[in-house]
N, C-alpha and C positions, 0 to 999 in steps of 0.2 A: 770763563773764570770759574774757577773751585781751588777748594782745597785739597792740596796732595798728602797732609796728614789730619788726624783728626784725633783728639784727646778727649773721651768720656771721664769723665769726673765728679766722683760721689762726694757729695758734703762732708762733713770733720763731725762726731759725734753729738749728742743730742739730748738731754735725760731722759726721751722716750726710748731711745736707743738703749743705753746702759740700763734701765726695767724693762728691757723684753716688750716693747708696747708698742701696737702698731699703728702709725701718725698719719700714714697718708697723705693729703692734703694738709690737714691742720698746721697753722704755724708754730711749729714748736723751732723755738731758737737753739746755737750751739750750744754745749756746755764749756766748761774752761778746758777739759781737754781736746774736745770738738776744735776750739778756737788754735790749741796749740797744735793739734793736728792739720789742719789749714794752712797754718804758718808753715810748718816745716814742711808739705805736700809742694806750697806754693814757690820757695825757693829752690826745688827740683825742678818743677816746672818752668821758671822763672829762665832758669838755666840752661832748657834745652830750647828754648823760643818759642812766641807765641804772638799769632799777630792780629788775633779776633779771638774776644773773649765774648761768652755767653752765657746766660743761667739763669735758671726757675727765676719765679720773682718773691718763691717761700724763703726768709729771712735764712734757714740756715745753709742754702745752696747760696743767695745771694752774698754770704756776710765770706762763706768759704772763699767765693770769686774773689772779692776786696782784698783778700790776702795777697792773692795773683797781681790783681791790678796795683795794690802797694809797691811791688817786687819791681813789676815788668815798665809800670805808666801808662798797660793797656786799657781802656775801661770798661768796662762789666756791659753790655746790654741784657735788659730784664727780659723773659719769655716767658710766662704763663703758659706755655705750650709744653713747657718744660716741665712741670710742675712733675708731682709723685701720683702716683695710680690715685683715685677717688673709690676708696676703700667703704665706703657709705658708714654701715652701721658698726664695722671695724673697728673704725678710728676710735682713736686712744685706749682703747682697750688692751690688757695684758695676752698674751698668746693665749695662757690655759685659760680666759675668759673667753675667749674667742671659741675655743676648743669645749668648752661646757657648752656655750647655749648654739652653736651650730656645727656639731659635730662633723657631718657628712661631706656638707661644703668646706670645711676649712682639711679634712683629709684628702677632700677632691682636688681642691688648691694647690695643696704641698704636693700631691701626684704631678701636674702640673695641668692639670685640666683648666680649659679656658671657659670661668663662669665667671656670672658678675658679684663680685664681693661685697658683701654687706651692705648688695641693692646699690652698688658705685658702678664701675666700670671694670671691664674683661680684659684680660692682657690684649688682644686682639685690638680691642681701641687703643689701650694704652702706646702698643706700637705702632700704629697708625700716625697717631697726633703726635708724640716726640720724633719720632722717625722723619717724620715729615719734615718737622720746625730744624732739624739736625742737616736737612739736606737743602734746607730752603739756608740756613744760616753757612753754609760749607759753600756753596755755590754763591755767593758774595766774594770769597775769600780769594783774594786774587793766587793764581795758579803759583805752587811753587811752597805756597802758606801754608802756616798750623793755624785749625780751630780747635779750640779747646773751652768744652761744653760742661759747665759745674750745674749736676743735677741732684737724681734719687735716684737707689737702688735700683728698686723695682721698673722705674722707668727707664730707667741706660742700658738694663740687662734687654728688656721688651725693643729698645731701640738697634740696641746690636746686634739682635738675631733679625730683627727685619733689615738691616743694614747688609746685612753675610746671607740673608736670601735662606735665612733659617725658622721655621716655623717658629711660633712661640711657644708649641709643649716642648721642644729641645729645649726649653730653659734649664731644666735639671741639668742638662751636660754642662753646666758651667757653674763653680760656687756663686755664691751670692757677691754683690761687690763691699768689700770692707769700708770701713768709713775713710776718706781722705784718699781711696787710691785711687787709680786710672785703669783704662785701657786705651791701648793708639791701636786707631786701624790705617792703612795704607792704601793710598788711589792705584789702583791697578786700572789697566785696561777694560776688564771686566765688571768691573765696580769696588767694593771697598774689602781690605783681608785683614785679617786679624793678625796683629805684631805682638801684641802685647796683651795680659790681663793678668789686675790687679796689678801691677804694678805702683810702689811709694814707696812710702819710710815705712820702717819694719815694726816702731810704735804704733800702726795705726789698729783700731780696733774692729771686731767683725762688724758686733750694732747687729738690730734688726732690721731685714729686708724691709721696707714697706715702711 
């Protein structure tokens, strides 16, 4: 048993989002366009099939899923596996905050160097632990299935390069994932390929990564 397609899925935006602020773990919920982002994401989704649903257990991946499961009748399994990178002393802080009091590290970061953020965790673990939960959740999925995984940014981008068998400093080769869109990747023989990214509604917003 597994799934033959598989739908990554970034939350609907966030008011740490729209100020540039990077939340990480912390629960920060949707805002109202977050919410209507979700909506209209969900009814694309809705539409193309879905037969296991999944998602962080931080409010604004989960609340994103409910939109799905309103649509489809699927229901949401929570994952704390799923969560967003653990950005340590990061969180909530503004980028050029970030940017004043650890300069090196956070231009280290953006190169796409794999250190541990603000005494949190390294992309390296980050793809480890969702990648993991993403193939432990797909291999349930009886053969033939869509799973579709509502998470974070930083964590679906880290799950998808260890998915494609891609290092995690290739993450530069890919933009960041916008709030509310997807990517589907495809069971091959080989393991899983990349169909799609960023793909949704054309409303949806960049946000920040993290």
């Amino acid at each position: 048993m597994t799934a033959s397609t598989l739908v990554l899925w970034r939350h609907g935006r966030t008011p740490f989002n729209a100020e540039n602020r990077f939340q990480g773990q912390l629960d920060v919920p949707l805002d109202e366009v977050g919410r209507a982002q979700a909506r209209e994401a969900a009814a694309h989704l809705a539409a193309l099939g879905v037969d296991v649903l999944v998602a962080s257990d931080l409010s604004r991946a989960a609340d994103t899923a409910a939109a799905l499961t309103a649509l489809s009748g699927v229901p949401a399994q929570l994952d704390p596996a799923l969560r967003e990178v653990d950005a340590g002393r990061w969180q909530g802080l503004l980028h050029h905050e970030i940017t004043a009091q650890w300069p090196q590290e956070y231009a280290a970061w953006r190169r796409g160097e794999d250190l541990r953020i603000g005494g949190g965790e390294t992309r390296a673990e980050v793809a480890e632990r969702t990648a993991a939960a993403v193939q432990r959740h797909a291999e349930a999925v009886d053969d033939g299935g869509t799973l579709v995984v509502a998470s974070h940014g930083a964590a679906l981008k880290a799950a998808l390069l260890r998915l494609l068998g891609l290092p995690v400093t290739a993450g530069g080769a890919f933009a960041g994932f916008r709030n509310a869109r997807w990517a589907v990747l495809r069971r091959r023989a080989e393991g899983w390929s990349l169909a799609e990214y960023n793909a949704g509604p054309a409303g949806a917003g960049v946000g920040a990564e993290g």
